[in-house]
N, C-alpha and C positions, 0 to 999 in steps of 0.2 A: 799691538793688536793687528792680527790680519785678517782678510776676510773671509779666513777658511774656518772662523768660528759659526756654527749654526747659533740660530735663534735662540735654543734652548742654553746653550754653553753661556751664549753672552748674556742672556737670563739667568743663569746661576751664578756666574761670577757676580753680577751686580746684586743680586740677593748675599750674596756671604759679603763684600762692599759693605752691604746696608747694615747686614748685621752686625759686622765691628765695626761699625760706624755709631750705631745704637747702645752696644756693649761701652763703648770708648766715651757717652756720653751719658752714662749711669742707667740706661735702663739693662733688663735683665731677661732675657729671651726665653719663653715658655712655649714656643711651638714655631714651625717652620712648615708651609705648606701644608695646613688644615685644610683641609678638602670633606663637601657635602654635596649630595645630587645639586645644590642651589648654585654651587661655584667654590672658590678653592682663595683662605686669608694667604697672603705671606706668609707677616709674619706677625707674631700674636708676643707681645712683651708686656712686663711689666715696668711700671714708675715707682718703684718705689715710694719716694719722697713724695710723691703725690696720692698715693696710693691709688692710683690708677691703673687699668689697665689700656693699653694701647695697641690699636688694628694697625698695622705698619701695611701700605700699599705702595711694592719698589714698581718704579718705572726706569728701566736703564734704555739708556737712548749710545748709540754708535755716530748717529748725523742729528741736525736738527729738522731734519724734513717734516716731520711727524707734531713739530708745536713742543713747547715745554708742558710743564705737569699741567696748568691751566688747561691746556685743550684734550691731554691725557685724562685725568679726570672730572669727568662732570657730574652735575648734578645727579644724572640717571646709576653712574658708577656709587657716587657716594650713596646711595639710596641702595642700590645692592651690597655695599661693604656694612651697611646699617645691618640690613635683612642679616647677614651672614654673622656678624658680630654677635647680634642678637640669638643667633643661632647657637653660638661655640659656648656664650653664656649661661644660655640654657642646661647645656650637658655639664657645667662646673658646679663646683660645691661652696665654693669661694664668693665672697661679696666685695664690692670694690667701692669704694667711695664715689670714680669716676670714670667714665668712660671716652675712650678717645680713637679719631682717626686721625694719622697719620701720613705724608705721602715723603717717600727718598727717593729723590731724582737719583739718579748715579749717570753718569755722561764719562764713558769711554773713549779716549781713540784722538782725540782732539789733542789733549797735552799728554805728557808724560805719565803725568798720576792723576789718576783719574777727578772728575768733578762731581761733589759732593752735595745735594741741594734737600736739605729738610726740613720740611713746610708741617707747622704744628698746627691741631685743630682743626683740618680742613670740612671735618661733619661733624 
């Protein structure tokens, strides 16, 4: 990794990261980048085996200056991924047994392949 990636480059590598990261741990990917005047999910998967649906929130970090997913999302973020959740919900036809937030850390740059951090149920 050099540092001739912009913000957005190393924002979509660690989002497709996230996604076969998610793929490779049975869930099943239904949307990428939903976007609403409100704000804009990741990524929107399915659990199967749970019959859930899950709001996936990547955070890809390059340094740790910035804090881990702890200081990356707080209370006021999970409270907007709720709002938005609730929103994508709305426009489906589908019913879910449960609902869920998600956060995958993806941390670049440090080792060779990159560092993987999936924190279940954060809201």
């Amino acid at each position: 990794m050099t540092r001739t990636e912009s913000r957005a480059e190393i924002g979509a590598l660690g989002e497709q990261l996230a996604v076969e990261h998610l793929m490779g741990v049975g869930l099943r990917v239904l949307a990428r980048n939903w976007r609403c005047r409100y704000g804009e999910l990741d990524v929107i998967a399915a659990d199967d085996a749970a019959r859930a649906v899950v709001f996936v929130e990547v955070k890809t970090r390059t340094t740790d200056r910035f804090g881990g997913v702890e200081q990356a999302v707080t209370p006021a973020k999970v409270r907007r991924l709720r709002r938005l959740a609730g929103l994508w919900l709305a426009q489906q036809g589908g019913s879910w047994e449960a609902v869920r937030i998600d956060v995958v850390r993806i941390r670049i740059g440090r080792r060779r392949t990159p560092e993987i951090t999936h924190i279940q149920a954060v809201g």
